[in-house]
matplotlib code that plots the C-alpha trace (Angstrom):
import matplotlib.pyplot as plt

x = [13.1, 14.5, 18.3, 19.6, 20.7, 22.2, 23.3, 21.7, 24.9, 25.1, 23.3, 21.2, 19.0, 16.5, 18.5, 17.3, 17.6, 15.5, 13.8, 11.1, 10.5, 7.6, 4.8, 2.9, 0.7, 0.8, 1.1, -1.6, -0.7, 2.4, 2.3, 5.5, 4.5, 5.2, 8.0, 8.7, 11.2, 8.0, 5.5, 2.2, 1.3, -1.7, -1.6, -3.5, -2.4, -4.9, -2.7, -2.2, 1.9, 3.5, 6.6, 9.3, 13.2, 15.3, 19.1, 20.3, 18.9, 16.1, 12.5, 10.5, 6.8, 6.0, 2.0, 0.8, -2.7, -4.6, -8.4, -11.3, -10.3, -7.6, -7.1, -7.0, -7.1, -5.7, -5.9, -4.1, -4.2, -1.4, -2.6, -5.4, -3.9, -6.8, -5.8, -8.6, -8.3, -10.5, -11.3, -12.3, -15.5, -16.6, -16.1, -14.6, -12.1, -11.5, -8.6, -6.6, -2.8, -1.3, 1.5, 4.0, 3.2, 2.8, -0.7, -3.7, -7.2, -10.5, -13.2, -15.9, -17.1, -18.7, -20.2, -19.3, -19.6, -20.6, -17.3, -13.6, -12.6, -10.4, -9.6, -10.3, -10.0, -10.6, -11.5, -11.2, -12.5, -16.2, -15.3, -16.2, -14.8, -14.7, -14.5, -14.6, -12.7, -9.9, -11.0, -9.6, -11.4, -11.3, -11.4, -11.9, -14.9, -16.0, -15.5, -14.5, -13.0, -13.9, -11.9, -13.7, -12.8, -13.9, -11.3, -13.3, -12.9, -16.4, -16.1, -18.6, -19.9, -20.6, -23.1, -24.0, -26.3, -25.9, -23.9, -24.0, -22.5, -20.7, -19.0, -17.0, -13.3, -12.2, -9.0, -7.8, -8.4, -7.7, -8.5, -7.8, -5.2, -4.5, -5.3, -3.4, -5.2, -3.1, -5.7, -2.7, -3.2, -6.0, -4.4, -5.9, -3.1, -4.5, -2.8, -3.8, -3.4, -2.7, 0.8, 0.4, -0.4, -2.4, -2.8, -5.9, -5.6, -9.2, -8.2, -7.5, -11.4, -10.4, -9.7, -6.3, -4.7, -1.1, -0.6, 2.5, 4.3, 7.3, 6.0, 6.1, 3.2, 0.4, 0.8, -0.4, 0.6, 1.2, 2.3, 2.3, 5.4, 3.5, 7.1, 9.2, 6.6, 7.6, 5.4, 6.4, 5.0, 5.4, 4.1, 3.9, 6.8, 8.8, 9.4, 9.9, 9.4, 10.3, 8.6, 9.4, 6.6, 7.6, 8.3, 6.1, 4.2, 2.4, -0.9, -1.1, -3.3, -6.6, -6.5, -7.8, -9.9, -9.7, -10.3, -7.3, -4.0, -3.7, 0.0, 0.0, -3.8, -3.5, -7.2, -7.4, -8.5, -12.1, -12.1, -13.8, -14.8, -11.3, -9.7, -12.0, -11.6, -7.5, -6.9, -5.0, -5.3, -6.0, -3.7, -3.4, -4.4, -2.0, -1.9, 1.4, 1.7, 2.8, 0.3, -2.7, -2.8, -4.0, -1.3, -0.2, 2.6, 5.0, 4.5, 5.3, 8.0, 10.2, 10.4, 11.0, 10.8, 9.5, 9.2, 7.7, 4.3, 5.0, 6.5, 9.5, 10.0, 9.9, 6.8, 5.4, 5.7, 4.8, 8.4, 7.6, 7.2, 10.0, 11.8, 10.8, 11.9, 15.3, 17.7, 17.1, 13.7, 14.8, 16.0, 14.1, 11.9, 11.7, 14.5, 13.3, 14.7, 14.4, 12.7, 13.2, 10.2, 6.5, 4.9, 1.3, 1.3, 3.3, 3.2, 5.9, 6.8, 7.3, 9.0, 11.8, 11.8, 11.2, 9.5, 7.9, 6.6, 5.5, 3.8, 3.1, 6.1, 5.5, 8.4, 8.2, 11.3, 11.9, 13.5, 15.7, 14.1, 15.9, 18.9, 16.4, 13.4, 15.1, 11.5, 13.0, 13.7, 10.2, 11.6, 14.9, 16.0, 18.6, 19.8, 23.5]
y = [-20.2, -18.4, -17.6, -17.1, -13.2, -13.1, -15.3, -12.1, -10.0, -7.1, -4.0, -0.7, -1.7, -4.1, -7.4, -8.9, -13.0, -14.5, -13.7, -15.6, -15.8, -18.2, -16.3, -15.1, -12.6, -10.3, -11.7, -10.0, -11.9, -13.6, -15.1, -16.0, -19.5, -19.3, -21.5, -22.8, -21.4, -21.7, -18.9, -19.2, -16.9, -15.8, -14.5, -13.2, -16.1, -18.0, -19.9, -20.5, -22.0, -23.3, -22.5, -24.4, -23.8, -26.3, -27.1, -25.6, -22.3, -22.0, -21.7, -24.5, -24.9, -28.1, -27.3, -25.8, -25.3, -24.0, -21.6, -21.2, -17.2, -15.2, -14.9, -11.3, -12.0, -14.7, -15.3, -18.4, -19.6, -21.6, -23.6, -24.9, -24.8, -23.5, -21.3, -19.3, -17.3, -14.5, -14.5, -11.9, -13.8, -12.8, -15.9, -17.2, -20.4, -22.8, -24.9, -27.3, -27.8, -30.9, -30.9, -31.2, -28.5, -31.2, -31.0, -29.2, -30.3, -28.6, -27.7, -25.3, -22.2, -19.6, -17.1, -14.4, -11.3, -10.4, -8.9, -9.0, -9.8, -7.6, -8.4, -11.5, -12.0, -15.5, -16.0, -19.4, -18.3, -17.5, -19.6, -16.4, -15.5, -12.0, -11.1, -7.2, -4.5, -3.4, -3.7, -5.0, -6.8, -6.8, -10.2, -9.1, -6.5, -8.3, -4.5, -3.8, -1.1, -0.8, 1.2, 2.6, 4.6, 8.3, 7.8, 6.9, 4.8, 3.1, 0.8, -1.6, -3.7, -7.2, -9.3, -13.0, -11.8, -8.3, -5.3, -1.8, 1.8, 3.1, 5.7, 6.8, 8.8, 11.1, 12.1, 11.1, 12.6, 9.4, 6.2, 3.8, 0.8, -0.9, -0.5, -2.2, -2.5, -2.6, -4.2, -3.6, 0.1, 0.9, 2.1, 2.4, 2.6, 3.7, 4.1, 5.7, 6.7, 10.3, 8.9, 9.1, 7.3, 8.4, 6.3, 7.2, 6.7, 5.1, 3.8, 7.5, 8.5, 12.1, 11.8, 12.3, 11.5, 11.9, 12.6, 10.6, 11.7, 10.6, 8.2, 9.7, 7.0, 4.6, 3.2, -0.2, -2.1, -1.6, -2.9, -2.1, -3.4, -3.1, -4.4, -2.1, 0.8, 1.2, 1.5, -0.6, 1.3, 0.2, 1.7, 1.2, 2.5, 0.4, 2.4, 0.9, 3.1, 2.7, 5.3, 5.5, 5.7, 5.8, 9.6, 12.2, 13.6, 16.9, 16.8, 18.0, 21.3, 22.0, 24.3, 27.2, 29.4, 33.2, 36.2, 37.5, 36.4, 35.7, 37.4, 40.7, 40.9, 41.0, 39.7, 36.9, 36.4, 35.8, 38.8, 40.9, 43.6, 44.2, 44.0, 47.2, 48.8, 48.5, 49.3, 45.5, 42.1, 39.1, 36.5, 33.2, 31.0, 28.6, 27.4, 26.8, 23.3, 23.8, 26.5, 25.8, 29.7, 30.3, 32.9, 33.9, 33.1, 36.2, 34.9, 31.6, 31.8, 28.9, 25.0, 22.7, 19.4, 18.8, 14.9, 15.4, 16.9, 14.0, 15.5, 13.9, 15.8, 20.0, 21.8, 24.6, 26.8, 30.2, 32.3, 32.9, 29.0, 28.8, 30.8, 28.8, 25.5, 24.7, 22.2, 19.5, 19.9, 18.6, 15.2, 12.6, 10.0, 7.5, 5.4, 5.3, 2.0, 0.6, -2.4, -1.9, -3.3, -2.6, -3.5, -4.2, -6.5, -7.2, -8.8, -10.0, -13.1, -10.8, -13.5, -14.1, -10.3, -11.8, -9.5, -10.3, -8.1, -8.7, -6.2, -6.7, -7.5, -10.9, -11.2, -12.0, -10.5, -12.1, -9.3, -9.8, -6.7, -7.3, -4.8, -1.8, -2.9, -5.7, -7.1, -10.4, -9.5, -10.2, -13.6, -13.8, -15.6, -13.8, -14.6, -12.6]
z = [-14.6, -11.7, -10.6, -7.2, -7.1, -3.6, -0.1, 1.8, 2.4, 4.6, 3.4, 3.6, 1.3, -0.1, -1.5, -4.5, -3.3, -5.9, -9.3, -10.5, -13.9, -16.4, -16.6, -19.6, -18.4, -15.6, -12.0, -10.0, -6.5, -5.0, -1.6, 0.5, 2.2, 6.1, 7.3, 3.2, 1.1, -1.2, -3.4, -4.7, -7.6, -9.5, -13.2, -15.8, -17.5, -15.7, -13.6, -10.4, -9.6, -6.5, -6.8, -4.1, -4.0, -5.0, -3.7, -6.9, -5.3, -8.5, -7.7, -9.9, -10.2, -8.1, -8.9, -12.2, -12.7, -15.1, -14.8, -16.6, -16.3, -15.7, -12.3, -10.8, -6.7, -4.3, -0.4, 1.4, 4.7, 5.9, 9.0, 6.6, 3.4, 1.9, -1.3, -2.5, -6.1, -7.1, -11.4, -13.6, -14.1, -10.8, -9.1, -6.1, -6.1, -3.6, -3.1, -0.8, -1.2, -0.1, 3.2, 0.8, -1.9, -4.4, -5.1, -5.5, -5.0, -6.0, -3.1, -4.6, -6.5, -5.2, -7.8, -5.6, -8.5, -11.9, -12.8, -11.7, -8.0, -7.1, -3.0, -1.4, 2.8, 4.3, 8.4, 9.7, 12.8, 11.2, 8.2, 6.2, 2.8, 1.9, -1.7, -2.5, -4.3, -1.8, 1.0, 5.0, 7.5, 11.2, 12.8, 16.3, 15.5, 12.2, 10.3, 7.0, 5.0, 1.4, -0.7, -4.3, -7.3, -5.7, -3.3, -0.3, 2.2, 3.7, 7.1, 7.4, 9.9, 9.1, 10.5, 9.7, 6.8, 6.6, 6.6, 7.5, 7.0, 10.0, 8.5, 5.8, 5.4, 3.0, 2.1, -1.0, -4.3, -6.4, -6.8, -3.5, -4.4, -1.8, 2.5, 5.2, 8.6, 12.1, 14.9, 17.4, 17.4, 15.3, 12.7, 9.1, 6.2, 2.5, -0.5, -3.9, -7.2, -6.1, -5.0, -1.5, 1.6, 4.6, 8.0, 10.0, 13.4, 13.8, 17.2, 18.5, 18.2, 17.0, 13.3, 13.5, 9.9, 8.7, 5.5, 3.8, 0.0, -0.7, -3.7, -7.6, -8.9, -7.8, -4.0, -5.0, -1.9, 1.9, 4.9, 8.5, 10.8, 14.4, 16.3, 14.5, 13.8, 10.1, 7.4, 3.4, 0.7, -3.1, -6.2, -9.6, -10.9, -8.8, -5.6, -2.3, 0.8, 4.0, 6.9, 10.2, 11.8, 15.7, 15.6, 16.9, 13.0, 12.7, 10.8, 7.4, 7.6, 5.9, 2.7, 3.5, 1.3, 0.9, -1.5, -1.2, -0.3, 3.3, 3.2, 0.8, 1.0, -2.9, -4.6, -6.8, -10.1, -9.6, -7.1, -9.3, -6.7, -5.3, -8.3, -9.4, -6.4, -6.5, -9.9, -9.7, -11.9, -9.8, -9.1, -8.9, -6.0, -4.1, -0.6, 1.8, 2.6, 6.1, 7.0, 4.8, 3.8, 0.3, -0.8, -4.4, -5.9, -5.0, -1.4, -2.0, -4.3, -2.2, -2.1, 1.0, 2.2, 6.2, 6.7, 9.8, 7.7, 5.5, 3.1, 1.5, -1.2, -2.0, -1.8, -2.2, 1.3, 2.1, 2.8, 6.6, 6.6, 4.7, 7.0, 10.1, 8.7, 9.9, 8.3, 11.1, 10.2, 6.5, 7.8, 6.0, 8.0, 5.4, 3.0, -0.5, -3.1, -6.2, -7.2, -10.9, -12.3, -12.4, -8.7, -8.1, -5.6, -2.5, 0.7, 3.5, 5.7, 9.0, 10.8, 8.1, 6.6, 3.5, 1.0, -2.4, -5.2, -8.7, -11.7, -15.5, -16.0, -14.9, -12.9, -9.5, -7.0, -3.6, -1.3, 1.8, 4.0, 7.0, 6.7, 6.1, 8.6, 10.9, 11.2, 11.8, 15.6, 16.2, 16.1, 16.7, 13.2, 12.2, 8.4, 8.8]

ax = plt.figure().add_subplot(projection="3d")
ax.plot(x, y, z, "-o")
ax.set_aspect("equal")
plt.show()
């Protein structure tokens, strides 16, 4: 079912180490068990597998079991063992996995929703399950940030049998996917179906965002290395992104809006007024990336990348921007890989710099990241 790819050589790049392969549905959720060369998966297919590595290097199922629905969200907690799977009946599973992966026992139910679960959180420390639609939860300060369709971001504040509104953040103009929450630095990390990535420096207190776009489809997963200060990023078309996140970043300005163009003053199509006035057909509105100035196209005839904005890939700039961007300026802050198949889901084992992904193509791909993060210093383990 699954074939050793690679020993972990030395490289710049992600290595493939394992492929994982027996599903019959897509896999919505694949966890890397801490301190077990072990993975727990959730499919469509409405099962949930335990998969453990063998000596001849193949992952086999050691637990197979079988829902009443597909299964579209899963949580697990390693000190407890507690696995708990989100449906798209709306409810909540509980399970407990034996010490040596070899079995699975039933707990309870909870009829959390009326539809599909789509994120699932658990707290030992309250003994709270929380079961929303992308969201992250604070331990320390018991908040949550819910992630929705309009491309909003709400935090909440959860209480022992409420919750309230604190605020809410804007920024996105699709969908959110995924959100990856830093409690270290206060950092808020959202991804979306506009292709991009924002983090939002809640700690700062002066809503501070940098804008990240280096990604050509759907940021469906994050994560946030706090010792390293890099930023994983993978989307649906298989992308794997790497920022580098402990450099000084300039905000992303605010469009501005204007009449006229804010470089050759010429009006703009729906400047009816100055059009009559001049004698002149209106143009068509654009706005410089680095500046925010709305200018027409004439005046914003060039293309550039500037990482340090966020900006990975050309864009369109006004020419005195242009013309103030050097080529140092160009040098990319972020490593860009293939994962060659659909991703929907990821998460990592920090400690080993072990990464796993998996998609609709119900293939699940365990990644050696140490050679492009070197997250496994936070430990010392060193697989080379």
């Amino acid at each position: 079912m699954a074939a050793e790819i690679h020993s972990r050589p030395q490289s710049s790049r992600p290595v493939l180490l394992s492929k994982i392969e027996g599903h019959q549905d897509t896999v919505t959720a694949a966890l890397l068990i801490p301190k077990e060369d072990g993975v727990i998966t959730a499919s469509e297919d409405r099962t949930i597998r335990v998969w453990l590595k063998r000596d001849s290097g193949q992952y086999w199922p050691s637990i197979y079991h079988t829902m009443a629905s597909p299964c579209s969200a899963m949580a697990y907690h390693h000190d407890s063992r507690r696995i708990f799977v989100g449906q798209d009946n709306g409810a909540v599973m509980e399970f407990h996995v034996s010490e040596d992966f070899n079995k699975m026992n039933f707990i309870k139910t909870y009829p959390a929703h009326q539809n599909r679960v789509t994120a699932i959180i658990f707290s030992l420390a309250t003994e709270w399950v929380i079961s929303t639609g992308h969201d992250k939860y604070d331990f320390d300060t018991q908040y949550a940030f819910v992630g929705d369709y309009s491309g909003q971001i709400t935090l909440l504040k959860l209480e022992q049998s409420t919750c309230s509104v604190i605020t809410t953040l804007k920024g996105h103009e699709g969908s959110i996917a995924c959100l990856w929450w830093d409690p270290v630095q206060r950092l808020l990390f959202s991804g979306a179906s506009d292709n991009s990535v924002i983090m939002w420096d809640i700690g700062g207190r002066k809503g501070r965002t940098l804008l990240l776009q280096g990604h050509h489809d759907k940021v469906q997963a994050l994560c946030y290395l706090q010792l390293t200060r890099q930023l994983v990023s993978c989307s649906s078309d298989g992308g794997i992104a790497v920022w580098n996140m402990d450099v000084s970043r300039e905000e992303a300005p605010q469009w501005l809006e204007s009449d006229s163009c804010q470089k050759c003053e010429q009006p703009f199509f729906w400047n009816i007024k100055q059009m009559w006035d001049t004698k002149t057909l209106g143009l068509r509105q654009h706005h410089c990336r680095k500046c925010g100035q709305a200018v027409c196209g004439k005046c914003s005839s060039k293309r550039s990348s500037y990482p340090v904005m966020g900006f990975e890939f050309q864009v369109r700039v006004c020419d005195s921007c242009y013309d103030s961007i050097k080529d140092e300026d160009r040098t990319s802050l972020a490593t860009f890989h293939e994962g060659k198949h659909n991703i929907s889901h990821m998460s990592m084992d920090v400690a080993r710099g072990l990464m796993v992904t998996c998609g609709t193509d119900r293939v699940v791909k365990i990644w050696d990241m140490t050679p492009v993060v070197g997250c496994s210093l936070a430990t010392g383990f060193s697989p080379h």
